[in-house]
PAPA-6773 format. One record per residue: residue in three letters; chain; x, y, z of N, C-alpha, C in turn. Coordinates in Angstrom, 3 decimals. Atoms other than C-alpha are relative to their C-alpha. Layout:
! residues N
<r rest="ala" kette="A" n_east="X" n_north="Y" n_up="Z" ca_east="X" ca_north="Y" ca_up="Z" c_east="X" c_north="Y" c_up="Z"/>
...
This chain:
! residues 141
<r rest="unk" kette="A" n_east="0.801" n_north="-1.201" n_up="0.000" ca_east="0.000" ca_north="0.000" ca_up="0.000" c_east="0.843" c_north="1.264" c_up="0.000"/>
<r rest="unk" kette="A" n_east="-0.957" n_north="-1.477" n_up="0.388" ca_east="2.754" ca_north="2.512" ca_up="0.559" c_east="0.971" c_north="-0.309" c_up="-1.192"/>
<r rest="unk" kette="A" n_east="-0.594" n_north="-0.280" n_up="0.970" ca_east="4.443" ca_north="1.465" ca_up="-2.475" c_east="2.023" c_north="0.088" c_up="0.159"/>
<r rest="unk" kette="A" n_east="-1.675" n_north="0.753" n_up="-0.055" ca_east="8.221" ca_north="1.191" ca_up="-3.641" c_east="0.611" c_north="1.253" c_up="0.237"/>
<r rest="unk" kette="A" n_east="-0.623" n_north="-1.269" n_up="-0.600" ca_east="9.262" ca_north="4.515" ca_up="-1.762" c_east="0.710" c_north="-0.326" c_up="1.762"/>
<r rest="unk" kette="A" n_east="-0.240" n_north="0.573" n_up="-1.250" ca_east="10.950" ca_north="4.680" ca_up="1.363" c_east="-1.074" c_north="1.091" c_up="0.623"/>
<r rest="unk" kette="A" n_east="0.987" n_north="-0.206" n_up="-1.109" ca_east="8.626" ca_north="5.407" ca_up="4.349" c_east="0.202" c_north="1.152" c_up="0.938"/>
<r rest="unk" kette="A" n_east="-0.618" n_north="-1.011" n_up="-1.239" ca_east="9.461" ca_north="8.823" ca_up="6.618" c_east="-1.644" c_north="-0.189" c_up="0.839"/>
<r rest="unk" kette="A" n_east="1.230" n_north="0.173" n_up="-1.023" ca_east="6.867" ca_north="8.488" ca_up="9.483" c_east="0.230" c_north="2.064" c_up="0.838"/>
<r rest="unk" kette="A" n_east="0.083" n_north="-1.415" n_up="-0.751" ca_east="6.225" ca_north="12.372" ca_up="11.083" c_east="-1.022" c_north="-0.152" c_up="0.928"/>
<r rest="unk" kette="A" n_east="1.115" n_north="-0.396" n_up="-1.291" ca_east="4.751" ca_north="13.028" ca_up="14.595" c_east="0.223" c_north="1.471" c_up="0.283"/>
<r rest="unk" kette="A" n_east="-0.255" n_north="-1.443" n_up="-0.070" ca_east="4.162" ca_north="16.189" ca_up="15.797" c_east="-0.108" c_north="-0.102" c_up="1.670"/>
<r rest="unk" kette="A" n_east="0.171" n_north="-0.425" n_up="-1.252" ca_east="4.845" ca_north="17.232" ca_up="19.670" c_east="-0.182" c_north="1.635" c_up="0.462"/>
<r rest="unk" kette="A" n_east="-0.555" n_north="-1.373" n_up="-0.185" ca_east="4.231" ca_north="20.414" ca_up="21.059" c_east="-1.580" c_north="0.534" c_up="-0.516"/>
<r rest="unk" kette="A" n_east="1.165" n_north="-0.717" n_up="0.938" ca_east="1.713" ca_north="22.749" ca_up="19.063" c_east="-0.739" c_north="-0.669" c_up="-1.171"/>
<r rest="unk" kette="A" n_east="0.124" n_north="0.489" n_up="1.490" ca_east="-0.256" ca_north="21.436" ca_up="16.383" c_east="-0.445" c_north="0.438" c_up="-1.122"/>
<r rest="unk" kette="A" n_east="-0.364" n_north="-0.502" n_up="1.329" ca_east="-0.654" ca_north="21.604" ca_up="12.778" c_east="1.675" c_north="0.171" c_up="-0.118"/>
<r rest="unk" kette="A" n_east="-1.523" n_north="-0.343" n_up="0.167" ca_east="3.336" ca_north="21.928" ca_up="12.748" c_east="0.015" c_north="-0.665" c_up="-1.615"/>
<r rest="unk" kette="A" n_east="-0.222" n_north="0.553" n_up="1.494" ca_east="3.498" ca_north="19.365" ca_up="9.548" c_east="-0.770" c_north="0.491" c_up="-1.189"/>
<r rest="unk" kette="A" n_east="0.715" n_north="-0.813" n_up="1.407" ca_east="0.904" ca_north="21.342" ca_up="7.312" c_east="0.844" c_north="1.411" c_up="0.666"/>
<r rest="unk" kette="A" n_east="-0.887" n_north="-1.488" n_up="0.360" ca_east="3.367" ca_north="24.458" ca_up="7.875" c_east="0.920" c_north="-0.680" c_up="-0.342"/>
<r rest="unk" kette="A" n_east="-1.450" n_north="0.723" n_up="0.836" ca_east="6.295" ca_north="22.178" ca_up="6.958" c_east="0.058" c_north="-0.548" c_up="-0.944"/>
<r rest="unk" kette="A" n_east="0.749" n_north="0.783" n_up="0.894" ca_east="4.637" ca_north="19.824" ca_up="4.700" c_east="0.581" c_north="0.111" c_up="-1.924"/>
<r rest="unk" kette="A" n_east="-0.633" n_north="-0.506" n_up="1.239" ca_east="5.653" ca_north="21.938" ca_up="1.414" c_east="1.109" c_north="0.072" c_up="-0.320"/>
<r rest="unk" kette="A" n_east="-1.717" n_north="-0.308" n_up="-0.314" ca_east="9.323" ca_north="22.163" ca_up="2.369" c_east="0.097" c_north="-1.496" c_up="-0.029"/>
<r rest="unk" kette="A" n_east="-0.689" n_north="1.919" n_up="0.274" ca_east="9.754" ca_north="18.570" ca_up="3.029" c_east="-0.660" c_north="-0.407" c_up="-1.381"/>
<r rest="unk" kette="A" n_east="0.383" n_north="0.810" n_up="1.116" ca_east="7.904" ca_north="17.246" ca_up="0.349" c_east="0.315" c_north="0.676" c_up="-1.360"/>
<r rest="unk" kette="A" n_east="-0.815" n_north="-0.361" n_up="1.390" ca_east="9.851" ca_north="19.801" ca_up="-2.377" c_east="1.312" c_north="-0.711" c_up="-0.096"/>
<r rest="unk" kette="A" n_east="-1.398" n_north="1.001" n_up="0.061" ca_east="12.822" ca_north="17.521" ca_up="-1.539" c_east="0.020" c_north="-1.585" c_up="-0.685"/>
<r rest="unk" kette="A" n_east="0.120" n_north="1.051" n_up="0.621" ca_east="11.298" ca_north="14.771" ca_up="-3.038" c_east="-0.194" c_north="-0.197" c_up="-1.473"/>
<r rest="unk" kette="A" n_east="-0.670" n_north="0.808" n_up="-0.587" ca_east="11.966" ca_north="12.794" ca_up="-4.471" c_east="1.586" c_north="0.252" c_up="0.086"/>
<r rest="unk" kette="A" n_east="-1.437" n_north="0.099" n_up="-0.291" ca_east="16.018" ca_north="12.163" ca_up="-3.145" c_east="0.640" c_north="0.106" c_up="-1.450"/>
<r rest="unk" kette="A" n_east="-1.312" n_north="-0.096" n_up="1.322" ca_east="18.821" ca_north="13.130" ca_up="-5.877" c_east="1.183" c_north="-0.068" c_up="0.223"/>
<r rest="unk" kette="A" n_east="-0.804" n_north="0.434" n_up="-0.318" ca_east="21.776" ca_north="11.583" ca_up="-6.345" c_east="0.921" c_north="-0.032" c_up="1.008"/>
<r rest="unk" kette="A" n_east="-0.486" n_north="0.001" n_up="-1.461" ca_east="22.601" ca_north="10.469" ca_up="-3.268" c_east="0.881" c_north="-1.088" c_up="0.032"/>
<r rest="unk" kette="A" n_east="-0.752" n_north="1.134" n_up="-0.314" ca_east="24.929" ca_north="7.960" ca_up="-1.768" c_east="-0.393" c_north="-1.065" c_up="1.159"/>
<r rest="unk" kette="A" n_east="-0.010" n_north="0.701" n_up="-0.542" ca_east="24.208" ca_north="5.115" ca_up="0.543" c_east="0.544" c_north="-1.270" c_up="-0.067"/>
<r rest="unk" kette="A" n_east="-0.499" n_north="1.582" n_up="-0.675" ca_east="25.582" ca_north="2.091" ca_up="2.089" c_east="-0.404" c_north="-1.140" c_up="0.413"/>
<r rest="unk" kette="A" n_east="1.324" n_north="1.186" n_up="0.396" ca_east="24.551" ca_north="-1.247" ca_up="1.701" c_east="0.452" c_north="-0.900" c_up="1.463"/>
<r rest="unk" kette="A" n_east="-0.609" n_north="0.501" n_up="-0.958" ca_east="25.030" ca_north="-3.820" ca_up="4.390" c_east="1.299" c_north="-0.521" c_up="0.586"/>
<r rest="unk" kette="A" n_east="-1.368" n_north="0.693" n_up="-0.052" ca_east="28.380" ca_north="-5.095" ca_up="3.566" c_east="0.926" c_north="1.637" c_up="-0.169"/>
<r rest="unk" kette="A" n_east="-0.666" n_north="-1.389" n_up="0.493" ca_east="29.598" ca_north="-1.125" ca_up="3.382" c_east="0.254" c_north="0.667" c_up="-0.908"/>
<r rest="unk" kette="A" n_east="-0.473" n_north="-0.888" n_up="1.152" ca_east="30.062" ca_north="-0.575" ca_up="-0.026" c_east="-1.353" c_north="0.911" c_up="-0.007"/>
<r rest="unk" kette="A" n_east="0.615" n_north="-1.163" n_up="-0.118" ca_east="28.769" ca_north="2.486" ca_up="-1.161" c_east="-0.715" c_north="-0.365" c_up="-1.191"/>
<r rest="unk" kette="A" n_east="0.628" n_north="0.496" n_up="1.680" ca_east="25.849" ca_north="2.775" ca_up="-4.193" c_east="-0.396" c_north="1.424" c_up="-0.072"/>
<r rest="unk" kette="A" n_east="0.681" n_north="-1.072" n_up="0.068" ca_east="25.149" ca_north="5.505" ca_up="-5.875" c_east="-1.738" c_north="0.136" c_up="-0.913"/>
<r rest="unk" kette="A" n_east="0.933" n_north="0.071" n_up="0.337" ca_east="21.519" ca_north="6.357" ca_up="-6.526" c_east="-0.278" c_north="1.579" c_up="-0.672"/>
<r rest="unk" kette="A" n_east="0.118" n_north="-1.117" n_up="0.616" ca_east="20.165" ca_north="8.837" ca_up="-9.108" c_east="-1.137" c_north="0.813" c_up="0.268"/>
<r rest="unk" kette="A" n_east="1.379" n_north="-0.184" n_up="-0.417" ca_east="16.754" ca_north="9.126" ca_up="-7.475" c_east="-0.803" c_north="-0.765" c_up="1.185"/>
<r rest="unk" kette="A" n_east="0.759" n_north="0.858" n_up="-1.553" ca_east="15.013" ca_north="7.820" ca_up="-4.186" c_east="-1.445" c_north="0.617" c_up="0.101"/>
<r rest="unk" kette="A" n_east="1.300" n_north="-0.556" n_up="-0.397" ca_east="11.446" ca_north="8.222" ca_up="-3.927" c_east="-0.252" c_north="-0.367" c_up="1.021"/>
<r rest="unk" kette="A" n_east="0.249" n_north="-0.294" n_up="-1.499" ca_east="10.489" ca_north="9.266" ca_up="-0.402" c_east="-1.388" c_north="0.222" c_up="0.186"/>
<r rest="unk" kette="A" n_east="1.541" n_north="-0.384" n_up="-0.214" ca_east="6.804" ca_north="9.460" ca_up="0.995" c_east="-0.237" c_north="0.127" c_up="1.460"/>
<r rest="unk" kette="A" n_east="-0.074" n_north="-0.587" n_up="-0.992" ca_east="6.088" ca_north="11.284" ca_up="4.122" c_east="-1.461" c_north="-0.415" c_up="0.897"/>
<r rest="unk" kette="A" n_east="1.236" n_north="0.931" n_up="-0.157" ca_east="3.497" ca_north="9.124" ca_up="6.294" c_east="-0.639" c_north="0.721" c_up="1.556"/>
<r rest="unk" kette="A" n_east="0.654" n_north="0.160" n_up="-1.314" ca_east="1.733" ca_north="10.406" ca_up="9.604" c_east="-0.107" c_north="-0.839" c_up="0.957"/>
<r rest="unk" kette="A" n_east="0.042" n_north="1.423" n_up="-0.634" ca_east="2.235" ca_north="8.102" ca_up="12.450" c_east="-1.195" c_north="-0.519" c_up="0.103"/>
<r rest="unk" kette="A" n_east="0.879" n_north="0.596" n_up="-0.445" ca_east="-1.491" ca_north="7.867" ca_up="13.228" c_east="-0.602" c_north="-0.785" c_up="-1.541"/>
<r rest="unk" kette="A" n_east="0.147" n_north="0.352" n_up="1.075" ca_east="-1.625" ca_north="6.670" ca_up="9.246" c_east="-0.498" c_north="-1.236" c_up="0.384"/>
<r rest="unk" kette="A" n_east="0.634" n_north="1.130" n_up="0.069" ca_east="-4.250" ca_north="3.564" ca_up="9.158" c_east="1.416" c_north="-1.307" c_up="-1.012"/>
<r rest="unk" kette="A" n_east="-0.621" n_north="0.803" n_up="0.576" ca_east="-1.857" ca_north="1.922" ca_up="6.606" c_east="1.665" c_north="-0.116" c_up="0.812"/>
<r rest="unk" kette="A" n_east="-0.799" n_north="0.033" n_up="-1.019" ca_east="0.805" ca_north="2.228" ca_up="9.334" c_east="0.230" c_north="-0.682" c_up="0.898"/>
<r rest="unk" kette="A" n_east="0.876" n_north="1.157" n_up="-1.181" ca_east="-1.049" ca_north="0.668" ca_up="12.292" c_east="0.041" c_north="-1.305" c_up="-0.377"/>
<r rest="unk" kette="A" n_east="0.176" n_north="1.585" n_up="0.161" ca_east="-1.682" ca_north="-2.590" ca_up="9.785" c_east="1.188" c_north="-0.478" c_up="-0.201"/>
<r rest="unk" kette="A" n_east="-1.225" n_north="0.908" n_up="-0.125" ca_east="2.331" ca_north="-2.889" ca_up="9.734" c_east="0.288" c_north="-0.238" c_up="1.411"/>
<r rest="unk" kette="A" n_east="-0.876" n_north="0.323" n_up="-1.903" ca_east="3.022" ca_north="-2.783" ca_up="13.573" c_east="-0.208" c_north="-1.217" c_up="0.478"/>
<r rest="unk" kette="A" n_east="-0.151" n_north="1.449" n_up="-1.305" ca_east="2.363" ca_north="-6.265" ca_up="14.589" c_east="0.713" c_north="-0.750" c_up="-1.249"/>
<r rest="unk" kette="A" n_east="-0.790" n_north="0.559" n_up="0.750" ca_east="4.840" ca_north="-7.310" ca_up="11.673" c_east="1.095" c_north="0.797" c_up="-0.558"/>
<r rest="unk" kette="A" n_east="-1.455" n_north="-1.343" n_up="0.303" ca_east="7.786" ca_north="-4.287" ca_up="11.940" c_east="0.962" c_north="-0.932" c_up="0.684"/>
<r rest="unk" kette="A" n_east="-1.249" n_north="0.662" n_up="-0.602" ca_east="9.972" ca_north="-6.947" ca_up="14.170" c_east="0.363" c_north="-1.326" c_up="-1.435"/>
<r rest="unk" kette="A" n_east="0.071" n_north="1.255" n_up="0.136" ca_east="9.468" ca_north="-9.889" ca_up="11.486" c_east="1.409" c_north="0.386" c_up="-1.271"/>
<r rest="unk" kette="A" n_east="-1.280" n_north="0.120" n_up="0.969" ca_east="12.950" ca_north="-10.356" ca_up="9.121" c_east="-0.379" c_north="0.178" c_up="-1.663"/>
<r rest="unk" kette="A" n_east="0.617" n_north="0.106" n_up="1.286" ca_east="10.454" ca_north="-10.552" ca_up="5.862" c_east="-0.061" c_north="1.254" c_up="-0.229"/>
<r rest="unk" kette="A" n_east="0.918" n_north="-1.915" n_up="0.692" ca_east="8.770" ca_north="-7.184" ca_up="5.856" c_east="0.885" c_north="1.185" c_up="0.705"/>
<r rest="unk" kette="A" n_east="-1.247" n_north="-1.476" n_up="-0.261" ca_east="12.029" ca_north="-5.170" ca_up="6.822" c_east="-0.662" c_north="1.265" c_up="-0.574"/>
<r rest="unk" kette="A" n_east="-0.336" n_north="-0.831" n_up="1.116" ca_east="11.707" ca_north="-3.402" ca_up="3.395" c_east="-1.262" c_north="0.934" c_up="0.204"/>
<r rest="unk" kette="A" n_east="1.351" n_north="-0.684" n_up="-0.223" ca_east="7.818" ca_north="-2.059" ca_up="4.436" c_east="0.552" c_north="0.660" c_up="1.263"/>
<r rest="unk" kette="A" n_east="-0.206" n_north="-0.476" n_up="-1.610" ca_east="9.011" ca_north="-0.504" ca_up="8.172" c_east="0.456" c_north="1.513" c_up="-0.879"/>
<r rest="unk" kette="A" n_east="-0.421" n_north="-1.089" n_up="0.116" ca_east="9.398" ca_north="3.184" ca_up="7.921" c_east="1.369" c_north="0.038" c_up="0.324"/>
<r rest="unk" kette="A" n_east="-0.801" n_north="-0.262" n_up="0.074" ca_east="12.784" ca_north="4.281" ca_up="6.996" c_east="0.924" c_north="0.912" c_up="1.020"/>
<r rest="unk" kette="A" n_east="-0.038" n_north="-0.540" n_up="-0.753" ca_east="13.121" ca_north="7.020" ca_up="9.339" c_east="-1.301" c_north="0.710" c_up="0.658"/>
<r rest="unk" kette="A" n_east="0.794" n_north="-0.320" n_up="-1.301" ca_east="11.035" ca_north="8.201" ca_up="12.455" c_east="0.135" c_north="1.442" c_up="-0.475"/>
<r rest="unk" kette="A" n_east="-0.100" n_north="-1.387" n_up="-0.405" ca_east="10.698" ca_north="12.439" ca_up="12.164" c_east="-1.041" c_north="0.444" c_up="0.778"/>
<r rest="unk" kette="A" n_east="1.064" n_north="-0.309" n_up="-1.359" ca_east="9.375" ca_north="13.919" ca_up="15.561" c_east="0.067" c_north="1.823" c_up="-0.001"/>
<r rest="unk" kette="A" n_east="0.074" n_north="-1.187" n_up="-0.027" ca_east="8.078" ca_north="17.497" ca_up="15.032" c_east="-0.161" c_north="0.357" c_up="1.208"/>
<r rest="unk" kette="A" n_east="0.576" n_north="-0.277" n_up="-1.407" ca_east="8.887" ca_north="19.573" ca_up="18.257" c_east="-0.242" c_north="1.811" c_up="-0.312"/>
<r rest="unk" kette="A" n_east="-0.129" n_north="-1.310" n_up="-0.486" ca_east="7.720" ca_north="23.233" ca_up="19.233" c_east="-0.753" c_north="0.688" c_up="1.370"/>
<r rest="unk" kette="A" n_east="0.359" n_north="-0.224" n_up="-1.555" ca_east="7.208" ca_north="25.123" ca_up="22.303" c_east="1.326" c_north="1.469" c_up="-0.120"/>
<r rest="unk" kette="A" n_east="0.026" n_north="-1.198" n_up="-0.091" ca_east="7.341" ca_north="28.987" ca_up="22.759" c_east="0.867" c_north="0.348" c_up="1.401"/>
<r rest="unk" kette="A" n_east="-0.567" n_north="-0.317" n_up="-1.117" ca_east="8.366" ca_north="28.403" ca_up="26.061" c_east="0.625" c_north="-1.411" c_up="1.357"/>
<r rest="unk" kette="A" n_east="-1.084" n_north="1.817" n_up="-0.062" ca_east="11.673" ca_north="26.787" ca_up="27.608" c_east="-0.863" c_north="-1.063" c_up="1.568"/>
<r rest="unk" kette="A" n_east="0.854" n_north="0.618" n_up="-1.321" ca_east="9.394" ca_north="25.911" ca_up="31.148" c_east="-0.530" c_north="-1.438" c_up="-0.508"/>
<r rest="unk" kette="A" n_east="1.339" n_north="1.013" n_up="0.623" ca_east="6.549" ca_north="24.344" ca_up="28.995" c_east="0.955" c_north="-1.196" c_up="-0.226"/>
<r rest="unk" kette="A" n_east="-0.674" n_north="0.919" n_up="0.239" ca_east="9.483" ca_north="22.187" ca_up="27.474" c_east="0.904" c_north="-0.703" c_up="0.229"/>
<r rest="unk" kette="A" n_east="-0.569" n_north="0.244" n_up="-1.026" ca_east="11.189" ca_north="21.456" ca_up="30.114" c_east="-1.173" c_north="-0.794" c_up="0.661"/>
<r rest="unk" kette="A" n_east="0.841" n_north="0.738" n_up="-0.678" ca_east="7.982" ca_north="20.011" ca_up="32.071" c_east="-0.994" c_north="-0.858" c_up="-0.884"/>
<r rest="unk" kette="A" n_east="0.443" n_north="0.828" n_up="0.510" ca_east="6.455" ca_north="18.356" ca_up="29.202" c_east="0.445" c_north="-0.538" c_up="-1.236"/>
<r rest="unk" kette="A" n_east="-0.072" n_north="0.326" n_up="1.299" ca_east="7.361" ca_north="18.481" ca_up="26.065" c_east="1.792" c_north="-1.074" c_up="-0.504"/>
<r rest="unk" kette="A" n_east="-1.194" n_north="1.028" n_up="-0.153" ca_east="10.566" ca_north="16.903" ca_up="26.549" c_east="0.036" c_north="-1.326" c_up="0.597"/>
<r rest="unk" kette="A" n_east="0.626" n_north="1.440" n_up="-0.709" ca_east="9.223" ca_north="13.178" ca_up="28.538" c_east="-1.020" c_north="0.186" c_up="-1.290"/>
<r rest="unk" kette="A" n_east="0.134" n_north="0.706" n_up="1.452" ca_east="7.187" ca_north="13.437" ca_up="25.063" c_east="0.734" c_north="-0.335" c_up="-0.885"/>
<r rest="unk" kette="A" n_east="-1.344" n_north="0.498" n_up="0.898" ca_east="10.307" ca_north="13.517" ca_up="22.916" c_east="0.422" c_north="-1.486" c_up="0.367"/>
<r rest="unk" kette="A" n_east="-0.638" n_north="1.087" n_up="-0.642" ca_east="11.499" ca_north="10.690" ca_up="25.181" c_east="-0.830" c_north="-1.044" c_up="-0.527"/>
<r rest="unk" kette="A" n_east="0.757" n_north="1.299" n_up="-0.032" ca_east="8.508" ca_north="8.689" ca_up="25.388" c_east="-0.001" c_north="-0.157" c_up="-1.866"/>
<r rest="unk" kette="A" n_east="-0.041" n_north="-0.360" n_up="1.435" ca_east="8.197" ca_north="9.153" ca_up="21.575" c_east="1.031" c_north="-0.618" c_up="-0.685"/>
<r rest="unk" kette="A" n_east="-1.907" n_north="0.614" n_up="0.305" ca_east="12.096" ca_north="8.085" ca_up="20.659" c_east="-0.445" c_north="-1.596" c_up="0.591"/>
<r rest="unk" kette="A" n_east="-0.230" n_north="1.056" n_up="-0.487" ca_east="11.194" ca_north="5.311" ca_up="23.017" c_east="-1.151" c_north="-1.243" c_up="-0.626"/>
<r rest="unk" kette="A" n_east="0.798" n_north="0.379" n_up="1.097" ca_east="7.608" ca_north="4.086" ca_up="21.212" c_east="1.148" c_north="-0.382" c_up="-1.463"/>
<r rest="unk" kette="A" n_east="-0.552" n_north="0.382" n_up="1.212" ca_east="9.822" ca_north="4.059" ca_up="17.823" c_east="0.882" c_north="-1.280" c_up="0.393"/>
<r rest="unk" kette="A" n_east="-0.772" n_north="0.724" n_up="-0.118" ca_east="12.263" ca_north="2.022" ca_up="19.253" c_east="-0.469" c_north="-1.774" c_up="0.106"/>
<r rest="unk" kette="A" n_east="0.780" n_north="1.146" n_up="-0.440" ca_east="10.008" ca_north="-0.139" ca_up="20.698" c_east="-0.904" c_north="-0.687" c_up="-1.546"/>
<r rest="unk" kette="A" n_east="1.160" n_north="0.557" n_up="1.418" ca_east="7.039" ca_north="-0.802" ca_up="17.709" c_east="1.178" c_north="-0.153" c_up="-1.439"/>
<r rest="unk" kette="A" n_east="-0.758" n_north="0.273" n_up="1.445" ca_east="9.951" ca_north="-0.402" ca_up="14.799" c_east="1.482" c_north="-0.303" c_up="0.043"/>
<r rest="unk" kette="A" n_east="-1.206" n_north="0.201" n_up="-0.067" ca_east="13.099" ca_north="-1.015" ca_up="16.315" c_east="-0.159" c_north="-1.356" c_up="0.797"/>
<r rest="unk" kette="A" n_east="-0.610" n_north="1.211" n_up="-0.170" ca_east="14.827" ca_north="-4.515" ca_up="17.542" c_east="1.378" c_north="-0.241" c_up="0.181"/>
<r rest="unk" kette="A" n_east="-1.039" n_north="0.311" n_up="-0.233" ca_east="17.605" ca_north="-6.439" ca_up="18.321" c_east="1.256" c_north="0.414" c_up="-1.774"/>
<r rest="unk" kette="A" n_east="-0.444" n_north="-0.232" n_up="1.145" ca_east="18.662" ca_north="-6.464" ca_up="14.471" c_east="-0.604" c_north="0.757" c_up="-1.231"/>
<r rest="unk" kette="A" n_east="0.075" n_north="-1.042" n_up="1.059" ca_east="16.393" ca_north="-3.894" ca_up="12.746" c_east="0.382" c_north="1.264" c_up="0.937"/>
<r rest="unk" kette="A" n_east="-0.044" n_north="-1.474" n_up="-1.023" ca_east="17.533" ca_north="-0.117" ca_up="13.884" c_east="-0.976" c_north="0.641" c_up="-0.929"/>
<r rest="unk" kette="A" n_east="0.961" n_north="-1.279" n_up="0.868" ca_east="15.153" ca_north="2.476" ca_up="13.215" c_east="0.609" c_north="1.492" c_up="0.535"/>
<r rest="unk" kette="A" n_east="-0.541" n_north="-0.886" n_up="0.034" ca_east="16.425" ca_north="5.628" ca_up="12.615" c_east="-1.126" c_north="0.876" c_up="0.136"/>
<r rest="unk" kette="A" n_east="0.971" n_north="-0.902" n_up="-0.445" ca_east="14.920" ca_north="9.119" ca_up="14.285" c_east="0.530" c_north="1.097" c_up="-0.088"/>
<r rest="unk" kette="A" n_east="-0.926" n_north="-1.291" n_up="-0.272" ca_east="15.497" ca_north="12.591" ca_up="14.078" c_east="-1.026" c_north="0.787" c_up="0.198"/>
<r rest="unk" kette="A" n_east="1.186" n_north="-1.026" n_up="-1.065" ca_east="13.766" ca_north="15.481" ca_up="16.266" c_east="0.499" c_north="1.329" c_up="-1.046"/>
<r rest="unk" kette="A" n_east="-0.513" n_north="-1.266" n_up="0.645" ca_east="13.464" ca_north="18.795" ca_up="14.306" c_east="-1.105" c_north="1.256" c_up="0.892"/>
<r rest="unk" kette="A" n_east="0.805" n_north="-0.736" n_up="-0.424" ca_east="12.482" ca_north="21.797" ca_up="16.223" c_east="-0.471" c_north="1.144" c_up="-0.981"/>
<r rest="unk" kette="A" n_east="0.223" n_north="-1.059" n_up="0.733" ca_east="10.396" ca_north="24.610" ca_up="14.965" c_east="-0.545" c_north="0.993" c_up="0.637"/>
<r rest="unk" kette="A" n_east="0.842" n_north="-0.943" n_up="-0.693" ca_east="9.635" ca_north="28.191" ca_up="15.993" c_east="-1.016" c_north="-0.235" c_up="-0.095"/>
<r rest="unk" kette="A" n_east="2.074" n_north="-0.765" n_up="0.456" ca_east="6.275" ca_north="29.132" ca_up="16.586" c_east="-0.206" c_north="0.979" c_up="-0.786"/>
<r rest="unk" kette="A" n_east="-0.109" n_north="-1.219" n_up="0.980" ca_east="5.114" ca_north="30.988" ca_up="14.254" c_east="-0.815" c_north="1.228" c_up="0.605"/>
<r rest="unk" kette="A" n_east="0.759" n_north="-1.665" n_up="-1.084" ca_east="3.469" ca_north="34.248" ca_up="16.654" c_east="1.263" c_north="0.012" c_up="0.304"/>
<r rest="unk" kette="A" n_east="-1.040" n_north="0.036" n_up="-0.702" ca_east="7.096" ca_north="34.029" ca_up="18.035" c_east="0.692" c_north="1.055" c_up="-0.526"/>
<r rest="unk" kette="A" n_east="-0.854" n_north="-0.998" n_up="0.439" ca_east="9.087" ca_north="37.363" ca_up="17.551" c_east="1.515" c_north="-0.251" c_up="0.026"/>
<r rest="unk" kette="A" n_east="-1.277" n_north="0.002" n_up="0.144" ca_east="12.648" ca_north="36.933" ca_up="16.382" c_east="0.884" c_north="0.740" c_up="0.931"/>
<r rest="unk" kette="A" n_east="-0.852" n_north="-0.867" n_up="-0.720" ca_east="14.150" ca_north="39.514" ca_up="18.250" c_east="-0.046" c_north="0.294" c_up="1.292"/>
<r rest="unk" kette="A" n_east="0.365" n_north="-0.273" n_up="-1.611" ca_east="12.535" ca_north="38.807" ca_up="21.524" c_east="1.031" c_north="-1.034" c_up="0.503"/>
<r rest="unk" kette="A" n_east="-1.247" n_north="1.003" n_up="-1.021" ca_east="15.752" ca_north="37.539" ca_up="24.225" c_east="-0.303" c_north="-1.076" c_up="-0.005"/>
<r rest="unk" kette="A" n_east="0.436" n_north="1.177" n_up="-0.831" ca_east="13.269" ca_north="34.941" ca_up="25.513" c_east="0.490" c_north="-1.026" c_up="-1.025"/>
<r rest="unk" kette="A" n_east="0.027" n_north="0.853" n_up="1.063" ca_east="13.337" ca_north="33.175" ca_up="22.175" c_east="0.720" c_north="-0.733" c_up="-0.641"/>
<r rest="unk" kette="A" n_east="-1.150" n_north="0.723" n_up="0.619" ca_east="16.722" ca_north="32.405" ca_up="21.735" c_east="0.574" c_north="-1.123" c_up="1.148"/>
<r rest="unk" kette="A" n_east="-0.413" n_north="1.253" n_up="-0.608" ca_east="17.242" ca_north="30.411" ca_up="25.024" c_east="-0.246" c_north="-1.176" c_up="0.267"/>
């Protein structure tokens, strides 16, 4: 159902709507151009094109892989990489919550798509708020 692309899974923590303000930006990167990756034995391959598809974790066609993301067959279906949208206006707020979501969040992936011998790869991207004034002190710590 998702097809011969690799899989990016996006959550959002924090504020929402974050991925329909990002949404256009990530998905002008697609698909991947000549890129390089590494195969299991290390050599390198070069690819002239990677089609990428950007999935919502709460995605129905998502849910019907999780009770078969540990199994050695359906590697090639498991989302490629985990991206965890964070934002938060203020460092308190993300300090008392929004950070034990990052965690628990990192720790869910690990758990439902990661294993002894598959890794699943994650990466946290923060984003201003967008009411957030550039030039206000608070904003930069």
């Amino acid at each position: 159902e998702l097809g011969g692309a690799y899989v990016l899974t996006v959550d959002e923590l924090g504020n929402t709507g974050l991925w329909d303000s990002v949404k256009e930006v990530f998905e002008a990167r697609s698909p991947l151009q000549h890129i390089t990756l590494h195969n299991k034995v290390g050599r390198a391959v070069q690819l002239d094109k990677l089609p990428i598809q950007f999935v919502q974790v709460n995605d129905k066609r998502l849910l019907r892989l999780k009770p078969f993301s540990h199994s050695q067959v359906v590697w090639f279906r498991n989302p490629y990489v985990h991206i965890v949208l964070v934002s938060s206006a203020d460092i308190n707020e993300y300090r008392a919550h929004i950070k034990a979501q990052v965690r628990k969040a990192l720790a869910d992936v690990e758990r439902e798509w990661g294993g002894p011998t598959l890794q699943s790869e994650w990466m946290i991207v923060f984003l201003r708020p967008q009411g957030l004034d550039p030039q206000d002190k608070g904003a930069n710590k």
